[in-house]
C-alpha positions in Angstrom: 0.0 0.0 0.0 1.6 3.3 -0.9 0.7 6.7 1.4 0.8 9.5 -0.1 3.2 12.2 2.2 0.6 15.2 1.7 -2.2 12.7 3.7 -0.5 11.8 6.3 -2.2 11.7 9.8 -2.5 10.3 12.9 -4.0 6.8 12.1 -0.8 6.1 9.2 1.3 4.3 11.7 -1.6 2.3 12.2 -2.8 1.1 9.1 0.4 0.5 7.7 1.0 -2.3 10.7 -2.8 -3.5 10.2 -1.9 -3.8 6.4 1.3 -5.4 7.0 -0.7 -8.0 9.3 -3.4 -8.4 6.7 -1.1 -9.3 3.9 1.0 -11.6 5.9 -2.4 -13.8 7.8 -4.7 -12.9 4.0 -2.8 -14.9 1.7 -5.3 -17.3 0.4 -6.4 -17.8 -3.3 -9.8 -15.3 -3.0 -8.6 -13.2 -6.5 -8.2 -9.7 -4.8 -7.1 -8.1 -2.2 -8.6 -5.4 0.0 -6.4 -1.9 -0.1 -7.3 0.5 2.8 -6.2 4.1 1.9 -6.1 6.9 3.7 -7.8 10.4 2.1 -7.8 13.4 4.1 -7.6 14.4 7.9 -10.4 17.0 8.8 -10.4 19.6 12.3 -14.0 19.7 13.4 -13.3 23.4 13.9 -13.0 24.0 10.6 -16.5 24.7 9.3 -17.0 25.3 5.6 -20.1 25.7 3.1 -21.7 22.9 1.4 -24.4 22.3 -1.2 -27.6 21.0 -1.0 -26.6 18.1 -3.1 -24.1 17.0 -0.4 -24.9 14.1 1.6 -24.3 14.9 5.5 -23.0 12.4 7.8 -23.3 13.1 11.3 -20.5 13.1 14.2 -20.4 12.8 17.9 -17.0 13.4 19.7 -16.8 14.4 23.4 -19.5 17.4 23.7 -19.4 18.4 20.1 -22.0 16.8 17.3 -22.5 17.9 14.2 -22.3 16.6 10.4 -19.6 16.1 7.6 -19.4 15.5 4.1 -17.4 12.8 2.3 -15.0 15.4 0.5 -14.1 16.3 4.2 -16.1 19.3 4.8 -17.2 20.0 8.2 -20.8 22.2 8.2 -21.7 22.2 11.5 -20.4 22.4 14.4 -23.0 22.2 18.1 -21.9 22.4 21.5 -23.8 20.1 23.8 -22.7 20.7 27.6 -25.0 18.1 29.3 -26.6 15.7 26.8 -27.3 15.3 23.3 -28.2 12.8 20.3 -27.9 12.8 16.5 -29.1 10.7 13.7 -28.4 11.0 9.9 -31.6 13.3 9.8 -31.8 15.5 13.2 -29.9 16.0 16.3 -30.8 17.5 19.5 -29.2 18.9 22.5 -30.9 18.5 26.0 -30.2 19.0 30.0 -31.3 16.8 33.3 -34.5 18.5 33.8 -35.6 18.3 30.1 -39.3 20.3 29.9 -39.0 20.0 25.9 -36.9 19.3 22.9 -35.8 20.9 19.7 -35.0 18.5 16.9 -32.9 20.0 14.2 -32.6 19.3 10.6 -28.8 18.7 9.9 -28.6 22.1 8.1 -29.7 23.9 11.2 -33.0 24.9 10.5 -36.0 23.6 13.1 -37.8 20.8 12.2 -39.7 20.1 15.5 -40.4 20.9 18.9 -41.5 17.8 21.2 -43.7 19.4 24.2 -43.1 16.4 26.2 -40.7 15.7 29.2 -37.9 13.6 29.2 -34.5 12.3 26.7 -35.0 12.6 23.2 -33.5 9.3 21.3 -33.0 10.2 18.1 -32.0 6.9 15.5 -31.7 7.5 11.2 -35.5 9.1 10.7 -37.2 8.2 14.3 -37.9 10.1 17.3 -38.6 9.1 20.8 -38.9 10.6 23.9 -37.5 8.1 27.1 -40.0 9.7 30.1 -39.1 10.4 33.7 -38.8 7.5 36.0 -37.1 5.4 33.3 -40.4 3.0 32.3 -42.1 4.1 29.6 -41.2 6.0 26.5 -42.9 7.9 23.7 -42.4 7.5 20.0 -43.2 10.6 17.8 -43.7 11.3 13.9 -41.5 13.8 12.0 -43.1 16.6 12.8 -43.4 16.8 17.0 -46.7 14.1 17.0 -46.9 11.7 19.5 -47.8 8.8 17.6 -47.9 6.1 20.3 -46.2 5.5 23.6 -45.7 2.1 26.2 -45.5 2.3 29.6 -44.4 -0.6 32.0 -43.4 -0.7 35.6 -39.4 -1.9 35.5 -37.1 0.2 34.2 -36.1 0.4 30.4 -32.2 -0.9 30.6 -31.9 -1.5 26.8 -33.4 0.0 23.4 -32.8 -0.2 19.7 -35.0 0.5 16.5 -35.0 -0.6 13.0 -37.4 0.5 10.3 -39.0 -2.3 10.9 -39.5 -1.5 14.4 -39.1 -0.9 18.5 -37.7 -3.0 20.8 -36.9 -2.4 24.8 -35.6 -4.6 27.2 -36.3 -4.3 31.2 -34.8 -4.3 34.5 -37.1 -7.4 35.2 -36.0 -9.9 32.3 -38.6 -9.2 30.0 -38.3 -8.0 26.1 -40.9 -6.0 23.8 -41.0 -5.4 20.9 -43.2 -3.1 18.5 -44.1 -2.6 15.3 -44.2 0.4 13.2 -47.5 1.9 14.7 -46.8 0.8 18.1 -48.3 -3.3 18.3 -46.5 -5.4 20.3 -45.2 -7.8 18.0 -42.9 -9.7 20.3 -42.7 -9.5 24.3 -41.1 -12.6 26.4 -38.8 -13.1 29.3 -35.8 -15.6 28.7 -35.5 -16.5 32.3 -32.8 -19.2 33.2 -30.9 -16.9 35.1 -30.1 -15.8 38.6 -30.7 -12.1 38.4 -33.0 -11.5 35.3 -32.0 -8.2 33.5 -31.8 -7.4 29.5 -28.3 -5.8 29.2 -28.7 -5.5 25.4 -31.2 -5.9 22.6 -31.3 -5.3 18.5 -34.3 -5.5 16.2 -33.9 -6.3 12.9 -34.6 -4.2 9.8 -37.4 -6.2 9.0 -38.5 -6.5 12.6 -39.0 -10.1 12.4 -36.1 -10.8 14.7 -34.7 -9.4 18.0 -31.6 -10.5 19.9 -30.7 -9.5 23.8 -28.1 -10.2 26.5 -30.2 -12.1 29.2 -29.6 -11.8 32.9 -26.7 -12.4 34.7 -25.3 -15.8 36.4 -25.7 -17.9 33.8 -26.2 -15.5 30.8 -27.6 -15.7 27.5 -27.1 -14.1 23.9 -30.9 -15.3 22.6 -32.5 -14.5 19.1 -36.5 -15.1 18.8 -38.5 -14.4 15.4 -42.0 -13.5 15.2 -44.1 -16.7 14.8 -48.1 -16.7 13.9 -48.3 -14.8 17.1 -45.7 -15.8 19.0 -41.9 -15.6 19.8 -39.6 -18.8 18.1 -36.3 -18.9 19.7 -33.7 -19.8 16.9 -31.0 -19.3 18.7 -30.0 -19.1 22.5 -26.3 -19.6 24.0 -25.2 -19.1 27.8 -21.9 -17.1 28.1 -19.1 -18.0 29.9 -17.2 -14.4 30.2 -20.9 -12.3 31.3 -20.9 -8.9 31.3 -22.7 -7.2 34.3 -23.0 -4.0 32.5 -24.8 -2.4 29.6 -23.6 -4.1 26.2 -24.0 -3.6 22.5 -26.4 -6.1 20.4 -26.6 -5.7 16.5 -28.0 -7.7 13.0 -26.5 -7.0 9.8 -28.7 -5.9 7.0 -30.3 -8.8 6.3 -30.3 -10.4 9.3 -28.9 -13.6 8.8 -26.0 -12.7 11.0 -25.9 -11.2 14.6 -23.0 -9.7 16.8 -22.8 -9.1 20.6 -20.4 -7.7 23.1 -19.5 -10.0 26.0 -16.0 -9.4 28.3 -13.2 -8.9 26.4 -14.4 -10.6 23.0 -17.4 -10.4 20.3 -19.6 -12.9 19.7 -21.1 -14.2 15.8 -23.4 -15.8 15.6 -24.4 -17.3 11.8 -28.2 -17.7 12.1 -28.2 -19.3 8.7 -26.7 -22.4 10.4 -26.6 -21.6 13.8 -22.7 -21.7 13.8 -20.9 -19.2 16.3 -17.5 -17.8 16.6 -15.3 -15.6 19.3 -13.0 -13.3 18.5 -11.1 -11.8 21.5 -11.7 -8.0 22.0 -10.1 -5.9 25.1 -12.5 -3.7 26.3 -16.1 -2.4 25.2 -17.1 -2.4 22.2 -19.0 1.3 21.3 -19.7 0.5 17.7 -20.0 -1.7 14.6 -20.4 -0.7 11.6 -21.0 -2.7 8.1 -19.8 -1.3 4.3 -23.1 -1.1 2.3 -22.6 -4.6 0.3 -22.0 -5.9 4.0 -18.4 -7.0 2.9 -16.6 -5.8 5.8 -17.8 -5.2 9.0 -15.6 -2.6 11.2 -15.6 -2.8 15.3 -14.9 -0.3 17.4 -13.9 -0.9 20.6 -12.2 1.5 23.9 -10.3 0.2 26.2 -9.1 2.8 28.7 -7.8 5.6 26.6 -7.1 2.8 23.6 -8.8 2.7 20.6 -9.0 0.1 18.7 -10.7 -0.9 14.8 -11.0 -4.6 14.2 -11.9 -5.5 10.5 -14.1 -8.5 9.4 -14.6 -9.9 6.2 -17.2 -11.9 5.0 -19.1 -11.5 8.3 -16.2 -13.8 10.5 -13.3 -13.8 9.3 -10.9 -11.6 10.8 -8.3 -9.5 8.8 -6.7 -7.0 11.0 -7.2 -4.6 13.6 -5.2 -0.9 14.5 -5.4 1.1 17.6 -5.0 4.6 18.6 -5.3 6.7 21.8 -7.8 9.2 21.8 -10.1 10.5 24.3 -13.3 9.9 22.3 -14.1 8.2 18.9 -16.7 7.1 16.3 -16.5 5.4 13.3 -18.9 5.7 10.1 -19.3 4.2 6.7 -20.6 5.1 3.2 -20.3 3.6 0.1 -16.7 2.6 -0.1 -15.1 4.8 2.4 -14.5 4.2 6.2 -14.6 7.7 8.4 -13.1 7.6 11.8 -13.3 10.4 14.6 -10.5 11.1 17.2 -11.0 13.8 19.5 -11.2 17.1 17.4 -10.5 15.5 13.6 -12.2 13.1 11.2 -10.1 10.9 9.0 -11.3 9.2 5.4 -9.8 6.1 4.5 -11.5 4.5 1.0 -11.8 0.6 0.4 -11.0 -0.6 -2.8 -10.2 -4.3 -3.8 -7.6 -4.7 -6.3 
């Protein structure tokens, strides 16, 4: 791989020893190999114009959010003192004793205001509203309508969407999940543990399938599919290194494949054939992230002030990783191109295969 001098940035030393490693543990007869190059090294600081034809991808590092283009131009730039949340659509900034919330386009401009206590959660082109007391949760349309809301009496202590739906886990073992106008389409509690708790959960973008961490003391990564009715469990596994914290659960696009954190490692499961693998990971895993033909999939993991991307190919297999130290990160993907965020700067590396 050759680096161009004028490019160079803090995550070179990296990806030249991740390169090295990939070439030296990749050598097998698949017809091309994956080239990881690094494009241009941006400081959020440095706002600049874009057009209305650019696509914005949105950032979070520390108490700054804001939105990016993939030719490296930074358009906005929001201070968030307390709290905040973004989405590819909105973002919103918010204190502890939240009366109401703005939601913002990404160009700035108001798109909403949500008369309703609470933390706004804001995922791709959803808006909810988690209510005080930590039970119940509201789920509004795009402009500031409630458009349905569930209450319960444990505390929420996981929650994901999908276009396909809602789902929540609880403080008392037990799983929901909703459809797109608020039906519950799946609720169950796993049990077979000592203290039941859901510690993580994923819906798929379908929402035919949901996945969760179960309980601790004999602990479960568990995947159920809707059913004339009722939950199927396809898959269930007890884990021997349990996490007694909250972890990250997530499909792939289609589905057929699902990842979990548990300590020190993540966990595949292949849901075609029920097959699992472990790969050993240091740390908690903050993100993962899949290229849009779901040939790679990128992990991002902290451990202490260590940063580190692992890179998968064809769902398992494990190509490489490189680490950094940074105070805060995120990592994003479109099209071909791999974006990662270290304290004040974004980086662009592209993916080509050659």
């Amino acid at each position: 791989m050759n680096f161009n001098k004028k490019k160079r940035n803090y995550l070179i030393p990296a990806l030249s020893i991740f390169c090295l490693v990939y070439i030296i543990f990749s050598m097998r007869p698949t017809g091309n190999e994956t080239h990881f190059t690094p494009e241009w090294t941006e400081n959020i600081t440095h706002i600049r114009n874009t057009s209305p034809q650019d696509e914005l991808i949105p950032y979070k590092l520390r108490d700054k959010i804001g939105y990016f283009t993939k030719e490296g131009k930074i358009c906005c730039l929001v201070s968030a003192p307390f709290k905040s949340t973004i989405s590819n659509k909105w973002y919103c900034t918010y204190n502890a004793s939240n009366e109401k919330a703005d939601i913002f386009f990404a160009d700035g401009t108001k798109a909403c205001t949500i008369e309703e206590k609470g933390f706004p959660f804001l995922d791709e082109d959803r808006i909810y509203i988690m209510q005080p007391g930590g039970t119940s949760f509201i789920k509004f349309s795009e402009t500031g309508k409630r458009q349905w809301n569930y209450e319960y009496y444990a505390p929420i202590t996981s929650f994901s969407s999908s276009r396909g739906g809602t789902v929540a886990g609880y403080s008392d073992g037990t799983v929901v999940s909703f459809d797109e106008s608020g039906r519950i389409s799946q609720k169950f509690n796993p049990g077979g543990s000592d203290v039941e708790v859901i510690l993580g959960t994923a819906i798929s973008e379908d929402g035919n399938r949901i996945a969760c961490i179960s309980g601790q003391n004999n602990q479960r990564f568990i995947v159920a599919e809707k059913n004339s009715g009722h939950s199927r469990i396809v898959f269930h596994e007890y884990l021997e290194n349990q996490l007694n914290t909250q972890t990250l659960v997530k499909f792939n696009r289609k589905a057929n494949h699902a990842y979990y954190n548990f300590k020190d490692g993540l966990g595949i499961v292949n849901l075609k054939n029920s097959t699992t693998k472990k790969i050993p990971i240091k740390g908690k895993i903050t993100q993962i992230e899949f290229t849009e033909n779901d040939e790679l999939v990128f992990v991002l993991s902290r451990n202490k002030s260590v940063y580190t991307i692992t890179v998968l190919e064809d769902f398992t297999h494990q190509m490489g990783s490189f680490s950094f130290e940074g105070e805060c990160s995120f990592i994003q993907t479109r099209g071909n191109s791999l974006f990662v965020g270290r304290n004040n700067k974004i980086s662009r590396i592209s993916i080509s295969r050659k």
